[in-house]
C-alpha positions as CSV (number, residue, x, y, z in Angstrom):
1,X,-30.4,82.3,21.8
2,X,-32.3,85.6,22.6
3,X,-30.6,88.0,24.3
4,X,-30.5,88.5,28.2
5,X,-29.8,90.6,30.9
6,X,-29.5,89.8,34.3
7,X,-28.8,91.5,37.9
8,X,-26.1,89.8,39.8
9,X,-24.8,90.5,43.1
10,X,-21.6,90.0,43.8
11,X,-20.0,88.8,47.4
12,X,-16.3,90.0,48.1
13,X,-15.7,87.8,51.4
14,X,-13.1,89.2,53.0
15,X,-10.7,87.8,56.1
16,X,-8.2,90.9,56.5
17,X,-6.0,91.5,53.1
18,X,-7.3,88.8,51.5
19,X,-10.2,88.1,49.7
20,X,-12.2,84.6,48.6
21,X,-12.2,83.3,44.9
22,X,-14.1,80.7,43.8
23,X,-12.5,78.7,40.6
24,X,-15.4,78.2,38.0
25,X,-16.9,75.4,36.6
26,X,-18.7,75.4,32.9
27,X,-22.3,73.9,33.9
28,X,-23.5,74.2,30.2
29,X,-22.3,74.4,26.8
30,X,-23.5,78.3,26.5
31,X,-20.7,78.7,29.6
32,X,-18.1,76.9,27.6
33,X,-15.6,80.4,27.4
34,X,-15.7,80.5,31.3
35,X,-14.6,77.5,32.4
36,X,-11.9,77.1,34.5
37,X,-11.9,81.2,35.3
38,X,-11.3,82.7,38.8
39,X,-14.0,84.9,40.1
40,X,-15.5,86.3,43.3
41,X,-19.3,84.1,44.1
42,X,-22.3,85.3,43.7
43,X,-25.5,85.2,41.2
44,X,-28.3,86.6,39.5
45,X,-31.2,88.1,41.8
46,X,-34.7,86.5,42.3
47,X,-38.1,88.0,42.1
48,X,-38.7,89.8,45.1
49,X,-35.0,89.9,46.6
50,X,-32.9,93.0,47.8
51,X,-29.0,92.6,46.6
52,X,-27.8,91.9,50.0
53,X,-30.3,89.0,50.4
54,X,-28.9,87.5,47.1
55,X,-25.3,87.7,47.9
56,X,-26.5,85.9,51.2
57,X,-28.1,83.4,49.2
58,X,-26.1,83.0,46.7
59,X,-22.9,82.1,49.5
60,X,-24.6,80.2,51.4
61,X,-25.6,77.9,48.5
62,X,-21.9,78.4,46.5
63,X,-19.6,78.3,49.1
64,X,-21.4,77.0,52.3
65,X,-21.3,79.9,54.9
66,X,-23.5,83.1,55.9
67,X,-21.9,86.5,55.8
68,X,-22.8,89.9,56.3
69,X,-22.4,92.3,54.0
70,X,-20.2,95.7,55.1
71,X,-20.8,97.6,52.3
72,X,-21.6,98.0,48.6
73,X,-18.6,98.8,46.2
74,X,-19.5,101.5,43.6
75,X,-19.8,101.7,41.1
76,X,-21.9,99.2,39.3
77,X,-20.0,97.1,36.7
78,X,-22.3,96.2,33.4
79,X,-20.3,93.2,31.0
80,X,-21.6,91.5,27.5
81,X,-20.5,88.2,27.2
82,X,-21.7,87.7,23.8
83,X,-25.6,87.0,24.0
84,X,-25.5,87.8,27.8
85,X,-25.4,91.0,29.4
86,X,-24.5,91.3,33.4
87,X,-25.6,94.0,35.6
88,X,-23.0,93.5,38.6
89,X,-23.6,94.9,42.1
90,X,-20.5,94.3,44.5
91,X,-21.0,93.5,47.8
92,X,-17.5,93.6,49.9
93,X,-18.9,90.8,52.8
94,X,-17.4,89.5,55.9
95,X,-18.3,85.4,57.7
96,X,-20.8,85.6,60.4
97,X,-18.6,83.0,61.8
98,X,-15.0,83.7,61.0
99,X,-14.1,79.9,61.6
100,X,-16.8,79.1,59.0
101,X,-15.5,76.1,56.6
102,X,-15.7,77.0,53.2
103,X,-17.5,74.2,51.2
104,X,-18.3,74.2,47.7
105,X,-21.3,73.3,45.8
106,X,-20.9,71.4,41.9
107,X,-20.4,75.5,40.6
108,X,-16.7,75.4,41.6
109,X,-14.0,73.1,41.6
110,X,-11.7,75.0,44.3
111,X,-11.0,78.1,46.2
112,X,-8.5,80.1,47.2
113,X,-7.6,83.6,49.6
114,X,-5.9,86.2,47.7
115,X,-4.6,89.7,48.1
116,X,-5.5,92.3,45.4
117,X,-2.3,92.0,43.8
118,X,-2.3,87.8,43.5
119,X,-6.3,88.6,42.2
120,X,-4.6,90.5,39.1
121,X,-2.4,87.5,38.2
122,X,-5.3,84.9,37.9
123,X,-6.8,83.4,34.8
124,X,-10.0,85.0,35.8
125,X,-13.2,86.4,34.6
126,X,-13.4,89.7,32.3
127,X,-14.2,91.4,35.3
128,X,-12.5,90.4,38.1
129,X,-9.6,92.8,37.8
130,X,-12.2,95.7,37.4
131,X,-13.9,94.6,41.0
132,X,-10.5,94.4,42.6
133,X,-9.8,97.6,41.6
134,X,-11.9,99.1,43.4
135,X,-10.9,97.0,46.9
């Protein structure tokens, strides 16, 4: 496996203290240390796309809504998992449609609202805790 790295915005949905987590599911056997982990949704930019449009994207595909983004949450986070190397660009978000149904695509099993301080107790990704940090 050759060495990668990748842009991904992140979307931080959030409906007043809480904050939307999407329960991963391993789609290959390269993904096999990450299944199972809490994280926020999002995914790896496209030829040609701004951030915001990917976190769009990307939540509308993962988790079945359209946000808007509020703002960008500095600073950027970059993580190495093994052969892979994530450039992470945070994107705290809020529903177009605050009655929106939250419906998942096969990249999650479940999801779940959190505060900051239930995010720290999760079996999560490396860099979750990092993110809400910053919140």
């Amino acid at each position: 496996m050759k060495n990668r790295t990748q842009v991904v915005a992140i979307g931080i949905v959030q409906k007043g203290n809480r904050y939307l987590l999407t329960k991963r599911v391993q789609r290959d056997s390269e993904d096999v240390g990450f299944h199972d982990k809490w994280q926020f949704p999002g995914g790896g930019l496209e030829f040609g796309e701004s951030p915001e449009q990917t976190v769009i994207r990307e939540l509308k595909e993962e988790i079945g809504v359209v946000v808007r983004t509020t703002r960008f949450l500095p600073p950027l986070s970059v993580i190495h998992y093994g052969w892979w190397q994530g450039i992470l660009l945070s994107y705290v978000c809020e529903l177009a449609n605050p009655e929106s149904s939250i419906v998942l695509n096969e990249e999650a099993s479940e999801y779940r609202w959190c505060t900051v301080e239930e995010i720290k107790r999760l079996d999560a990704m490396p860099s979750l805790c990092e993110i809400a940090d910053m919140l």
